[in-house]
N, C-alpha and C positions, 0 to 999 in steps of 0.2 A: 680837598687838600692835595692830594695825588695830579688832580690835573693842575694843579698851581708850578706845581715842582715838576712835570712836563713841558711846560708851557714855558716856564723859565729858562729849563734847561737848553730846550729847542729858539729859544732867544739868545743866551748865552753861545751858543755854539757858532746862530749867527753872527754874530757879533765881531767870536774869534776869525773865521774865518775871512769875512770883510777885511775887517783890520788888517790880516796878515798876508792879505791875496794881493800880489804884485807880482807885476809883470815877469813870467817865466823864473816862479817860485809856488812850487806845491806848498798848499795849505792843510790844517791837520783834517780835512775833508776833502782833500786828495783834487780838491780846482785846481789848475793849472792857467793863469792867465796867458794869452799869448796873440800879438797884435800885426800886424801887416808884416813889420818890420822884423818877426821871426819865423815870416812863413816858407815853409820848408822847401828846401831845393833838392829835386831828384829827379832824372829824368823817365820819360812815360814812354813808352813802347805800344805805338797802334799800328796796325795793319790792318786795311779795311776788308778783305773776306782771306780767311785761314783755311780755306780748302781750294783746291783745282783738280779738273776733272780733263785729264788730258782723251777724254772718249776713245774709240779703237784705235790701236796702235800695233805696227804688224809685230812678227817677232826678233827679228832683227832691229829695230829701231832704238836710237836712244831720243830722248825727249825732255825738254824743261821747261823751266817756265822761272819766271822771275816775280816775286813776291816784294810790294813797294813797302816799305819801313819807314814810319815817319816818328821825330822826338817831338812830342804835345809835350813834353816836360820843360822845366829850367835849367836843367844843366845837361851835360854831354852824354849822350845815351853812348853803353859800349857793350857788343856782342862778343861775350867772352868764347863762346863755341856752340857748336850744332853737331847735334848726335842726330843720328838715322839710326832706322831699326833693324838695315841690312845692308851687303857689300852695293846692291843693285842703285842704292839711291845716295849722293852727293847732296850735300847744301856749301856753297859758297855765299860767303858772307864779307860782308866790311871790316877789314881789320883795325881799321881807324875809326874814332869818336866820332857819334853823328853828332851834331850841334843840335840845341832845343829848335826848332821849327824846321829841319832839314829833314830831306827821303835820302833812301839810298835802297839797294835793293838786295835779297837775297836768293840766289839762282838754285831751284831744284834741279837737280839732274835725275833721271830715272833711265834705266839700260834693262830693254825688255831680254837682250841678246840671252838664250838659256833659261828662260821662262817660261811654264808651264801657258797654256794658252785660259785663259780663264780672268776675271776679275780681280785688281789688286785695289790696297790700299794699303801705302806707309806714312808712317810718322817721322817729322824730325821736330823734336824739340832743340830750344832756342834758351840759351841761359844767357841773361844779360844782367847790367849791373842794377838795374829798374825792381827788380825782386829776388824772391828766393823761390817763386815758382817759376818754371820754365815755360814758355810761352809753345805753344801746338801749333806748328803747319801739317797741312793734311795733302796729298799728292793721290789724286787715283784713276781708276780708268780700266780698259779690257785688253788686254794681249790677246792676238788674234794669231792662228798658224801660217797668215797671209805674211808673205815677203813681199818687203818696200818693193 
């Protein structure tokens, strides 16, 4: 008898649900139908390698490198700003909307001038409208006591 009243119940539920599952309307089992026609628009932030290794560099030198940015997404990718984690290193970025399948680039600057001679690495994270996590470029390399 118990598995009668399981058995039904777990029919009845199907049932409700079925019935009430329409397109982009949660059901009381929490489906959500959803079909081409509401698939989501946001743009996607890819960069194909996130570190540079500018090798030895004397102490005097400044150095960058440009970082390609492409939107895989549908709608307009936008780089709201770029933190670095010291005065020594710049990121210049697009102030304008990249469009879904376009590049554009974003320029590390790094300035050895005043630096100890030994191995770096900094970070600049990249906040865009794509998430709420910030996306990691990585810049690094060896300061040397050698002058250009």
């Amino acid at each position: 008898m118990n598995i009668t009243i399981v058995i039904a119940s777990i029919m009845s539920l199907s049932l409700l649900c079925n019935a009430e599952a329409r397109e982009g309307v949660s059901t009381p089992c929490g489906l959500q139908l959803i079909t081409g026609e509401n698939e989501q628009v946001k743009p996607l932030l890819h960069i194909d390698n996130d570190t540079h290794d500018f090798g030895t560099i004397g102490s005097d030198e400044k150095v960058s490198h440009n970082f390609i940015v492409r939107n895989d997404g549908n709608a307009p990718l936008v780089i709201i700003k770029a933190l670095t984690d010291c005065g020594c290193t710049v990121a210049d970025f697009p102030k304008g909307p990249i469009k879904p399948g376009e590049s554009d680039t974003i320029k590390v600057s790094f300035d050895a001038q005043g630096r100890r001679a030994g191995y770096f690495t900094k970070l600049v994270r990249i906040k865009t409208n794509a998430g709420e996590k910030p996306y990691r470029l990585y810049i690094k390399g060896r300061v040397s006591n050698r002058q250009k």
